[in-house]
C-alpha positions as CSV (number, residue, x, y, z in Angstrom):
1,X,-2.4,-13.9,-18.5
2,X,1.2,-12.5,-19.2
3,X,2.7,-11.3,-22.1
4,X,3.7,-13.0,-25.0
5,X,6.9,-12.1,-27.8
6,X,5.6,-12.5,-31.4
7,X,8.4,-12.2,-33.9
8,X,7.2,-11.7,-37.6
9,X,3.5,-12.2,-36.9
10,X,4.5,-16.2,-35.1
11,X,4.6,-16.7,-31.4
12,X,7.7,-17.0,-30.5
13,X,7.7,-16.8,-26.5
14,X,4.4,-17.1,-24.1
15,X,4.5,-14.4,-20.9
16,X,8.0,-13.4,-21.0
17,X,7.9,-11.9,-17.7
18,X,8.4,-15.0,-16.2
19,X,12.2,-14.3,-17.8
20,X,12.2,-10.5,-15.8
21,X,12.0,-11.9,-12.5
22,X,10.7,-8.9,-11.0
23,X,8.4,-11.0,-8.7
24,X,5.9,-7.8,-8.5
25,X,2.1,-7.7,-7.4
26,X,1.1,-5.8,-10.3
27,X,2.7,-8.3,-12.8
28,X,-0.8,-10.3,-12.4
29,X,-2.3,-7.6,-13.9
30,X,0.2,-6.9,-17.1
31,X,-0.9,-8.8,-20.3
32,X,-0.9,-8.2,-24.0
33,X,1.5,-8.8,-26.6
34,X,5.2,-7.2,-27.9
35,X,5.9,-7.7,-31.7
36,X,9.9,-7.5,-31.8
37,X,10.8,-8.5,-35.4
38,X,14.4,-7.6,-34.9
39,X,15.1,-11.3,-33.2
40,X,14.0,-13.0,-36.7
41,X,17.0,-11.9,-38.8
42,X,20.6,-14.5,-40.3
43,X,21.3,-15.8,-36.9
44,X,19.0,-18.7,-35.5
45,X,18.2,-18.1,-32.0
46,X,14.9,-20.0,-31.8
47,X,15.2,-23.4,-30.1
48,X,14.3,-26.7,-31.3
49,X,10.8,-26.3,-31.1
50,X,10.4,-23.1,-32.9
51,X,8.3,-21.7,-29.9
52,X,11.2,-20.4,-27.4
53,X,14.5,-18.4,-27.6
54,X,17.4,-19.5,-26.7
55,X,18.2,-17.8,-23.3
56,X,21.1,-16.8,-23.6
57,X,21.3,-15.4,-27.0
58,X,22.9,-11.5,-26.6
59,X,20.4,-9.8,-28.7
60,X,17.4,-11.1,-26.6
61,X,19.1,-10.8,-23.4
62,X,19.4,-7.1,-24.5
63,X,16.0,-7.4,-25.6
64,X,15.0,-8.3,-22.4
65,X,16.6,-6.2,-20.4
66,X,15.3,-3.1,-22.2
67,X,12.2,-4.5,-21.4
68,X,12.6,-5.2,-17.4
69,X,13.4,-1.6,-17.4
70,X,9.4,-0.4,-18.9
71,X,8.2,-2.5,-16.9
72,X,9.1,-1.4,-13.4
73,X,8.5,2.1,-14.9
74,X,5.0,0.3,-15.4
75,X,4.2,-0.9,-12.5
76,X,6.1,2.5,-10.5
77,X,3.5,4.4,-12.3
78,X,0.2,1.5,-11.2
79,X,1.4,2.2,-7.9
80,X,1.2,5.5,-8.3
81,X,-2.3,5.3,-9.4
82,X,-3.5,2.9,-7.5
83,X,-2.1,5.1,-3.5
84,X,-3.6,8.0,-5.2
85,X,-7.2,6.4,-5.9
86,X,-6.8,5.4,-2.0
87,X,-6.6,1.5,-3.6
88,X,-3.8,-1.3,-2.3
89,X,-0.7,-0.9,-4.1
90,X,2.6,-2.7,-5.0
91,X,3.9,-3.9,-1.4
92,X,7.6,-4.6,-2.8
93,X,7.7,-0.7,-4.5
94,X,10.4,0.9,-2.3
95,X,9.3,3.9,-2.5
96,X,7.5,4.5,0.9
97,X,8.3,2.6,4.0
98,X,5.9,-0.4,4.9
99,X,4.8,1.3,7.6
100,X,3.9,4.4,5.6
101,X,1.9,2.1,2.9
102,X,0.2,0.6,5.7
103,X,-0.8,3.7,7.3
104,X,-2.0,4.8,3.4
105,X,-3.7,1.3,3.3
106,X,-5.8,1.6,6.0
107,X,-6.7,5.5,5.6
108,X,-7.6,4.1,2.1
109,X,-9.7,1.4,3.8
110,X,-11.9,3.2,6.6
111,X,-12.4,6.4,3.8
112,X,-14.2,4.4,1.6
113,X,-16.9,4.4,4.4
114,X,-17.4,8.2,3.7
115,X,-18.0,8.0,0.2
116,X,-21.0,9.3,-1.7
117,X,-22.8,7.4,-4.3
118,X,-22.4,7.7,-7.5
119,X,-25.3,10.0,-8.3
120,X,-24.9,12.2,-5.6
121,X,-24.4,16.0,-6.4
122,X,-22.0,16.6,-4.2
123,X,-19.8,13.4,-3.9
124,X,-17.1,15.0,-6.3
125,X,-16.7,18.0,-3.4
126,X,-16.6,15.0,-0.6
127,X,-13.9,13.0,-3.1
128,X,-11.7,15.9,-2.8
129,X,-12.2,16.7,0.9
130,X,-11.3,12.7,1.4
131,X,-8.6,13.2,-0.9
132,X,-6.9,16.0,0.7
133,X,-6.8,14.4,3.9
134,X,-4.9,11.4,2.7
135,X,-1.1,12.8,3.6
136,X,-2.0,13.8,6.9
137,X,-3.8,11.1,7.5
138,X,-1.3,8.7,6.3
139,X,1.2,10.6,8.6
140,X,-1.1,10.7,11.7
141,X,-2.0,6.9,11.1
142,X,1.5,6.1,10.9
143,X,2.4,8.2,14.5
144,X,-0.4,7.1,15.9
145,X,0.2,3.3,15.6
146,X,3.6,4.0,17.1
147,X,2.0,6.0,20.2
148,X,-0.2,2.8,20.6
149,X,2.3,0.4,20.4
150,X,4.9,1.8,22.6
151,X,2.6,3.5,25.4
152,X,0.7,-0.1,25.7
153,X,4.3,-2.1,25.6
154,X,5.2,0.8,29.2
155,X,1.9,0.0,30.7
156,X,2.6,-3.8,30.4
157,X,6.2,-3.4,31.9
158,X,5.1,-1.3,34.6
159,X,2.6,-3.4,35.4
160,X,5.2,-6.7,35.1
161,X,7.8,-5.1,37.1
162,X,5.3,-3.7,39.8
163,X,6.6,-0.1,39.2
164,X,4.9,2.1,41.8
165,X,4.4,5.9,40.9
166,X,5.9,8.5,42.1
167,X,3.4,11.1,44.4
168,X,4.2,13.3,41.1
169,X,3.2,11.1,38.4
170,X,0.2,9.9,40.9
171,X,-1.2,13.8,41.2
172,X,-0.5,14.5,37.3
173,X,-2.4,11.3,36.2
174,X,-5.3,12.1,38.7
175,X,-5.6,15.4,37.0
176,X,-5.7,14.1,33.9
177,X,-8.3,11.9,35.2
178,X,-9.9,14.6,36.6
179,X,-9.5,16.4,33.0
180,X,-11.1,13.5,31.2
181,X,-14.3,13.1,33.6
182,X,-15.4,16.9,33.2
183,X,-14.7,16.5,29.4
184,X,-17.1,13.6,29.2
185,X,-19.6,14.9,31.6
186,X,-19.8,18.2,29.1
187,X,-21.0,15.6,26.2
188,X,-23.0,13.2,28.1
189,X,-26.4,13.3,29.8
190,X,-26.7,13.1,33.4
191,X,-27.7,9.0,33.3
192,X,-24.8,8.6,30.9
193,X,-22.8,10.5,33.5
194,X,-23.9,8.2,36.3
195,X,-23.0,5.5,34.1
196,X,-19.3,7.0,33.6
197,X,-18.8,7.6,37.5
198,X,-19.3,4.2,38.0
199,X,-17.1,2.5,35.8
């Protein structure tokens, strides 16, 4: 894996991305070779061994930093890609918030139940439909971990502080109650209804 410099058809460096330091996910996935004949010219700048460059030589730092450049446009566009084929991207690409690649992650990860297989007539129309969903859903995801989080963390306080209602908040959550009983009894059968009351 990596990829190695050749200069005049010889090897002159193996995986020179270990020189970028761009400490990306997707550099596991880069390999291949780049033929750059323009280092082999009057000026020695191979070391000793004849299969390295010296480091600090001007012309490859240039070289090199040409080339760090490509290849975060590289692995900007795998990322691209890879959110758009609802796949795991490049964590460290600071283009979206980690919570917003999260949210993208796991829409990514529960749609891939929906999917059709591959023979199915209709699975391009489904792939769409699961495709267009994937902003909102990345957006709802996102809101809805932080309604989780921070209604859960108030219930736990309340509960650690012994916080007593107020007759207000006591009849508003009894409606709601009240609201959530009828809404279940609507959907249920009248065992599964017993069942419900008694819980």
């Amino acid at each position: 894996m990596g990829i190695d410099l050749f200069v005049n058809g010889r090897l002159r460096e193996s995986d020179i991305l270990k020189h970028l330091h761009t400490e990306r996910l997707a550099d596991s996935y880069l390999y291949g070779q780049i033929h750059f004949d323009g280092l082999d010219d009057e000026k020695d700048r191979f070391t000793s061994s004849r299969e390295g460059i010296v480091a600090d030589d001007p012309k490859y730092k240039k070289f090199l930093e040409k080339f760090r450049k490509k290849i975060l446009k590289v692995v900007d566009d795998w990322d691209k890609w890879r959110l758009k084929h609802r796949e795991e991207g490049d964590p460290e690409n600071p283009r979206m918030s980690k919570k917003e690649r999260a949210s993208r992650g796991l829409y990514g990860a529960v749609s891939k139940e929906y999917g059709l297989p591959k023979l199915s007539k209709n699975k391009g129309k489904v792939d769409q439909w699961v495709q267009g969903l994937s902003g909102d859903a990345a957006f709802n995801f996102e809101s809805y971990a932080e309604c989780f989080v921070s209604e859960n963390l108030i219930r736990k306080y309340i509960k650690e502080k012994s916080i007593k209602l107020s007759p207000e908040a006591q009849e508003e959550a009894s409606k709601w109650k009240k609201a959530e009983l009828e809404s279940k009894k609507k959907g249920t059968s009248a065992s599964q209804y017993a069942e419900l009351r008694a819980t």
